[in-house]
C-alpha positions, 0 to 999 in steps of 0.5 A, a space after each residue: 504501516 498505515 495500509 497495514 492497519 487499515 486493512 486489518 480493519 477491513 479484513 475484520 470487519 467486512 464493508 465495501 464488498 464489492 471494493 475489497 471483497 475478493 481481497 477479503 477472501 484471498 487474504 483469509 485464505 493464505 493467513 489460513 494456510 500460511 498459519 497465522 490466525 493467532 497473529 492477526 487474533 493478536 494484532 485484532 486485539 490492539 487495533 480492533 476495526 470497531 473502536 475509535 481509537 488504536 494506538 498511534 505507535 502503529 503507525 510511526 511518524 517519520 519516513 520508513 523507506 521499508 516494510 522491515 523500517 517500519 517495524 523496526 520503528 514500532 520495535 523501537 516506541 519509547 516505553 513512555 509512549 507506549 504506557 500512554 497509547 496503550 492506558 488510552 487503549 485501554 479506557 476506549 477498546 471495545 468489548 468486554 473484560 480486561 486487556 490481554 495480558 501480552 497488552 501489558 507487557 507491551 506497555 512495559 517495553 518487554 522485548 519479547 512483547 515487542 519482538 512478537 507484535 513485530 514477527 505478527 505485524 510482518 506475518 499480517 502483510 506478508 500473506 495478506 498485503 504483499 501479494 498485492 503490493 503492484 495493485 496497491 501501488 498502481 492505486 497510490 501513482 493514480 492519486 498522486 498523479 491527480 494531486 500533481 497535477 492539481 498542485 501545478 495548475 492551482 497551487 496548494 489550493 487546488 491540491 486542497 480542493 481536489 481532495 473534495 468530498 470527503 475533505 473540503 478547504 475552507 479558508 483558512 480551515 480545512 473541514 474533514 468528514 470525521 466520525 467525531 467533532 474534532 479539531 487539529 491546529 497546525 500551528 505553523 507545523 504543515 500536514 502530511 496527506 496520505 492516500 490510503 487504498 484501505 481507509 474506508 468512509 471517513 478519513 483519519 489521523 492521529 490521535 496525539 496532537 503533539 505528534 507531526 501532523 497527518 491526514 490518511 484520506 481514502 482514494 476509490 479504486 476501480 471495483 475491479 481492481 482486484 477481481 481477476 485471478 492473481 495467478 492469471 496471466 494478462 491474456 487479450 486485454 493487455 494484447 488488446 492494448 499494446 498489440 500482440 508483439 508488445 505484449 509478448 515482449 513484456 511477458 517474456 521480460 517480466 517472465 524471465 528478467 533482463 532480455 537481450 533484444 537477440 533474445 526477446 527476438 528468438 522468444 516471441 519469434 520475430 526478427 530482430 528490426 522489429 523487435 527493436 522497434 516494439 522496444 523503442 516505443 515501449 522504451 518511450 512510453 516508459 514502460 521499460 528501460 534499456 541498458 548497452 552494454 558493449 554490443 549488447 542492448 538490455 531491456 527490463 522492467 519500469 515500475 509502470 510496467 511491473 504495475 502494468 504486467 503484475 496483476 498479483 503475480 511475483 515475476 522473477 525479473 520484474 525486480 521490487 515492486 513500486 514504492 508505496 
């Protein structure tokens, strides 16, 4: 939810050209075509990228597991929370003139105000982020990898300082870049660090100090991260890499799901010995999984190896993608 937001900012208001601007381009096209210019003018009208202040119920506390979680958890606000975010909204949104009328009915709890921020929400991020939800968790595995291993080699403390330079750990103070004098006190209720693809600058969280503390912090992907053809196919690189046989493999698997090693054997036209000795070390380095079944060995997809093989692409085999 916080992605979904964030990247509601960048989309209006360009910044970071060379980071999201290929995104940009693709995600206004298919909200163009896909018919929902009227939803994202709505959500722009109640998280617009200017203000400094949006409402936290866009971003729930808790642990949505899904998309469909999330927006059930919006849906499901207490009207009391919704009369305060949306009156403070209303004091601090920029521009000029009142609210839209539909504001006030979310802050009243309508159903169908609800039911309609939700279908928008849902619409927004079907068209514009999960087409690229491979890239995005790659993104989010590379920094978690980071801060992993910064916790097992220093502890907290070391996890704290990696974070370095948009975060800085001062004993017993943690110092954030924000774009205003701020302070958040713990007391004794720990933090939730989030790594955000689309948080650009400046990190952020929430505004109610009662609810449970959070740090959105931005993460710098590689400027290429989406600068190819989402409908292009891995071509040389990934042969490059992993040698053509392999890279072979995985297309096909990816291509058409779960492959028996005969299978793969017959597709890529190699003998069976050397197919499953491709699948072994693939197997090994984690990229795919083999299931027996009777005399039968099944290969498919591991989340790195959706990541690795999806530039974009929705593969029919390779299952959901990782887990954001």
């Amino acid at each position: 939810m916080w992605e979904l937001v964030l990247s509601l900012h960048q989309f209006l208001q360009p910044s970071a050209k060379i980071v999201f601007g290929p995104w940009r381009r693709a995600a206004a096209d298919a909200i163009s075509r896909g018919g929902a210019t009227g939803a994202v003018q709505m959500l722009a009208s109640l998280a617009p990228a200017r203000s400094r202040y949006f409402p936290d119920f866009l971003t729930p506390s808790g642990s949505p597991q899904t998309l469909q979680d999330g927006l059930e958890a919006v849906r499901a606000t207490p009207v009391s929370q919704l009369r305060a975010e949306l009156g403070r909204f209303d004091l601090v949104r920029p521009g000029p003139g009142p609210s839209p009328s539909w504001i006030g009915a979310l802050a009243s709890g309508d159903p169908e105000a609800m039911t309609r921020l939700g279908k928008a929400l849902g619409a927004y991020f079907d068209l514009a982020l999960a087409p690229y939800q491979a890239e995005i968790s790659a993104c989010f595995h590379t920094d978690r990898a980071l801060r992993t291993r910064a916790l097992a080699a220093g502890g907290v403390e070391a996890l704290l300082a990696s974070l370095w330079p948009s975060v800085r750990w001062q004993p017993p103070v943690l110092e954030v870049n924000y774009p205003y004098d701020h302070e958040l006190h713990l007391n004794g209720r720990g933090l939730l660090l989030v790594p955000s693809l689309f948080c650009h600058q400046f990190p952020i969280t929430l505004a109610d100090e009662d609810l449970p503390p959070v740090l959105v912090y931005p993460i710098s992907p590689d400027p290429r991260w989406l600068t190819t053809d989402p409908g292009a196919p891995p071509g040389r690189a990934l042969a490059a890499l992993l040698g053509e046989t392999k890279a072979a493999i995985l297309e096909e698997i990816a291509t058409r799901g779960e492959r028996t090693t005969t299978e793969l054997a017959r597709r890529v036209r190699a003998s069976a010995p050397t197919v499953s000795y491709h699948t072994r070390t693939l197997r090994e380095a984690g990229i795919i999984v083999t299931l027996r079944t009777a005399n039968l060995a099944v290969h498919s997809l591991t989340p790195l190896g959706i990541s690795l093989l999806s530039n974009g692409r929705a593969y029919p085999g390779a299952g959901p993608a990782p887990e954001s």
